[in-house]
C-alpha positions as CSV (number, residue, x, y, z in Angstrom):
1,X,-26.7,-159.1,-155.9
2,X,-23.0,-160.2,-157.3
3,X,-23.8,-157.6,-160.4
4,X,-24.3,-155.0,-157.7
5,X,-20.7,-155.5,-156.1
6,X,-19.1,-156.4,-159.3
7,X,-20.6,-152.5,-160.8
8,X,-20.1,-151.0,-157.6
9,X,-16.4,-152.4,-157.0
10,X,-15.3,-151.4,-160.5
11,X,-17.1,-148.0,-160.6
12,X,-15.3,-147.6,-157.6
13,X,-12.0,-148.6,-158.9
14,X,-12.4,-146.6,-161.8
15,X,-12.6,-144.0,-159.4
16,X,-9.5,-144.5,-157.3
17,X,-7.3,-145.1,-160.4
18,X,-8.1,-143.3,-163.4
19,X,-5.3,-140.7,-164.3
20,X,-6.7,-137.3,-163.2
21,X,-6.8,-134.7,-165.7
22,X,-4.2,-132.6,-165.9
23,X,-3.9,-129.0,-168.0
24,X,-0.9,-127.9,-169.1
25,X,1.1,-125.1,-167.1
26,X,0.8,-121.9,-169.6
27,X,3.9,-120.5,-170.9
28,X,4.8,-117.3,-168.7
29,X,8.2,-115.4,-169.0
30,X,10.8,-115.2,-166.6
31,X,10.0,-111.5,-165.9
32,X,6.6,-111.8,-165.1
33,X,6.9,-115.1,-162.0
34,X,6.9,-114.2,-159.0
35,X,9.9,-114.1,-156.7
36,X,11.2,-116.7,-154.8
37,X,9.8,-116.5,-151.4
38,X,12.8,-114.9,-148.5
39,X,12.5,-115.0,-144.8
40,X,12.0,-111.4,-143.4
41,X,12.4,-110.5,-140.1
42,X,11.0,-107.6,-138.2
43,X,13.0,-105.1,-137.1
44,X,14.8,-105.2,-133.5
45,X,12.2,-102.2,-132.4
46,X,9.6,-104.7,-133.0
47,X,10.7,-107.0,-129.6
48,X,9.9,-103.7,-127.6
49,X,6.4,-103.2,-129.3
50,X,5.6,-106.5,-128.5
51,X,6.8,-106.3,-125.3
52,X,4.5,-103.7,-124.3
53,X,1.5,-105.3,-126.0
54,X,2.1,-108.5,-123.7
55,X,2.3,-106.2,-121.0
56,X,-0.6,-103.9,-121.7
57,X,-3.0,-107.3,-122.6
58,X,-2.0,-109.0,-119.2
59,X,-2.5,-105.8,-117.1
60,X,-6.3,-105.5,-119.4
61,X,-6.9,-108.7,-118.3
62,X,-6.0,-108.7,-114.9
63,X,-8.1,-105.1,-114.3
64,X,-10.4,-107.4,-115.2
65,X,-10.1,-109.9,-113.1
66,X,-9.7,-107.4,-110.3
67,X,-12.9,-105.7,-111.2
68,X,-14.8,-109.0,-110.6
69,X,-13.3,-109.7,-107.5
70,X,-14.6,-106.6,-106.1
71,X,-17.9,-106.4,-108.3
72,X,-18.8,-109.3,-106.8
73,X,-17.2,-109.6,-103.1
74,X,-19.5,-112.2,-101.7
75,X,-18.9,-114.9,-104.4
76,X,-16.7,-117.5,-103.3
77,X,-13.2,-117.7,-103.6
78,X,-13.4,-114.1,-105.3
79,X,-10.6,-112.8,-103.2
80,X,-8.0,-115.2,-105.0
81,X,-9.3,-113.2,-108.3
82,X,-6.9,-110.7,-107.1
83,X,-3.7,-112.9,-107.2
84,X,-2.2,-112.7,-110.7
85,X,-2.6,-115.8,-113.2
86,X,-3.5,-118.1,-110.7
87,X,-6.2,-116.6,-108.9
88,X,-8.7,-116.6,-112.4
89,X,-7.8,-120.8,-112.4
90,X,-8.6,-121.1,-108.1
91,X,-11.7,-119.0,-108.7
92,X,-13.0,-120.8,-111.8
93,X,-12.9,-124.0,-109.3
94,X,-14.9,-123.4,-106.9
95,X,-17.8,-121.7,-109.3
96,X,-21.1,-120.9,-107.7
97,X,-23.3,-119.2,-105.2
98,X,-22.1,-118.4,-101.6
99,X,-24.4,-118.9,-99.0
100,X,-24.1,-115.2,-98.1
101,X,-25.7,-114.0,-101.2
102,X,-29.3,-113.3,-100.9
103,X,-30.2,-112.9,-104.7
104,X,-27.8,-115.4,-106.5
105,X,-29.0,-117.0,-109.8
106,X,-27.4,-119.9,-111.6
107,X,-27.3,-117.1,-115.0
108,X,-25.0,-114.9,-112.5
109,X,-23.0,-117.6,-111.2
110,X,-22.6,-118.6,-114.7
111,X,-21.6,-115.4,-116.2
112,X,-19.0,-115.2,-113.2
113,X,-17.7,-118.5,-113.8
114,X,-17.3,-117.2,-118.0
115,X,-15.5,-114.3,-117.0
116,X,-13.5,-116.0,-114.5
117,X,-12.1,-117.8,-117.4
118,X,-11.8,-115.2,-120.1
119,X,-9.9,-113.3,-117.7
120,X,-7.4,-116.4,-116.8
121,X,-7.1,-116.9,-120.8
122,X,-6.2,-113.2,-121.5
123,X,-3.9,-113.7,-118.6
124,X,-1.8,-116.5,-119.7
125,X,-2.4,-114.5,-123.1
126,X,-0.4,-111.5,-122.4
127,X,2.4,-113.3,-120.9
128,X,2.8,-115.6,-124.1
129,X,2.7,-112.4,-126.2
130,X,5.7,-111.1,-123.5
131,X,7.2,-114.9,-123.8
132,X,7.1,-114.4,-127.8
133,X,8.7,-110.8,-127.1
134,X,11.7,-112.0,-125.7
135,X,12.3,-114.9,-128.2
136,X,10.9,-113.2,-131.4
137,X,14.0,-113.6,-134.2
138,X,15.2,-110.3,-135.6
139,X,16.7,-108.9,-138.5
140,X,20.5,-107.8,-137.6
141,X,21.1,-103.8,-138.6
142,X,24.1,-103.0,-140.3
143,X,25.7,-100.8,-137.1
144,X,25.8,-104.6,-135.3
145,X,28.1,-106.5,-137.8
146,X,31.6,-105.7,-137.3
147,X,33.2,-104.2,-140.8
148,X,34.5,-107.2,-142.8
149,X,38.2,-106.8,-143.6
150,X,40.2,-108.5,-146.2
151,X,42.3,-111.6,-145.8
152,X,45.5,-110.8,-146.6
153,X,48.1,-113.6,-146.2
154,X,51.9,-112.4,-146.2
155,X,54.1,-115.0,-145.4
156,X,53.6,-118.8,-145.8
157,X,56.0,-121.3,-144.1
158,X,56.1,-124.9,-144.5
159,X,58.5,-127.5,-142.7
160,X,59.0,-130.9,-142.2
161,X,61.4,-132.7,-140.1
162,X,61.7,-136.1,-138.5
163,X,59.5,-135.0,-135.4
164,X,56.3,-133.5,-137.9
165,X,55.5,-131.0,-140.5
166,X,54.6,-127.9,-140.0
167,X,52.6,-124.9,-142.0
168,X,52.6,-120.9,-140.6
169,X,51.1,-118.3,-141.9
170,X,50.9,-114.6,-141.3
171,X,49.7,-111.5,-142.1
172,X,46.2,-109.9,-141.2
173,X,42.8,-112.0,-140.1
């Protein structure tokens, strides 16, 4: 039984601490690599797209959400489907059959319980697409810089006394 360690303990070993192979890179001209990777950034225009997309996949969502409530009146809580967000979430709680529905099944409660919670997902969905909209990093256009002028020093003044030293310049910033 020892052998079977020993073998088993070096074959791992072996395993753990053998150099890997390693090919050599091939030889490829400057021209031919790729460029360095740069950080590009949408255009301003973008922030309003994605505005709208947060906005149009909230308001899907919460037609949704609406439709249940009044697809299904008698289920409970289904009034609070109406309340944006939240209602989805209140709803989702209180899952089930009312005791004013004659033909409920536990495949319909279910199926309202799953789309009591797709609905509060695409919810919270649209508003972190609006959230993302109103933090998303642009590039700057070229009408938003001010023009760049030249520094052009014109006088340079330096004094010392027994009080301090001094330096002025002037000319145009």
């Amino acid at each position: 039984m020892s052998r079977l360690r020993f073998g088993l303990l070096t074959g791992s070993m072996t395993l753990l601490f053998s150099p890997a192979a390693v090919a050599e890179e091939p030889l490829v001209p400057d021209s031919a690599k790729p460029a360095p990777f740069v950080a590009q950034y949408p255009s301003p225009a973008a922030r309003g797209t994605l505005a709208l997309t947060g906005v149009a996949v909230f308001a899907g969502w919460y037609g949704a959400a609406i439709g249940e409530s009044f697809l299904w009146p008698d289920a409970p809580e289904a009034n609070k489907l109406r309340i944006p967000v939240v209602g989805p979430w209140l709803t989702l709680a209180h899952a089930g059959c009312s005791s004013s529905e004659a033909n409920c099944s536990d495949v319909i409660a279910v199926f309202r319980a799953i789309l009591a919670g797709v609905t509060a997902i695409g919810q919270v969905g649209g508003l972190a697409v609006l959230g993302e909209a109103a933090f998303l990093p642009t590039e700057r256009g070229e009408r938003a810089l001010p023009p760049k002028r030249a520094v052009q020093v014109q006088n340079v003044t330096f004094t010392a006394g027994e009080r301090g030293i001094g330096l002025g310049l002037s000319g145009a910033f």
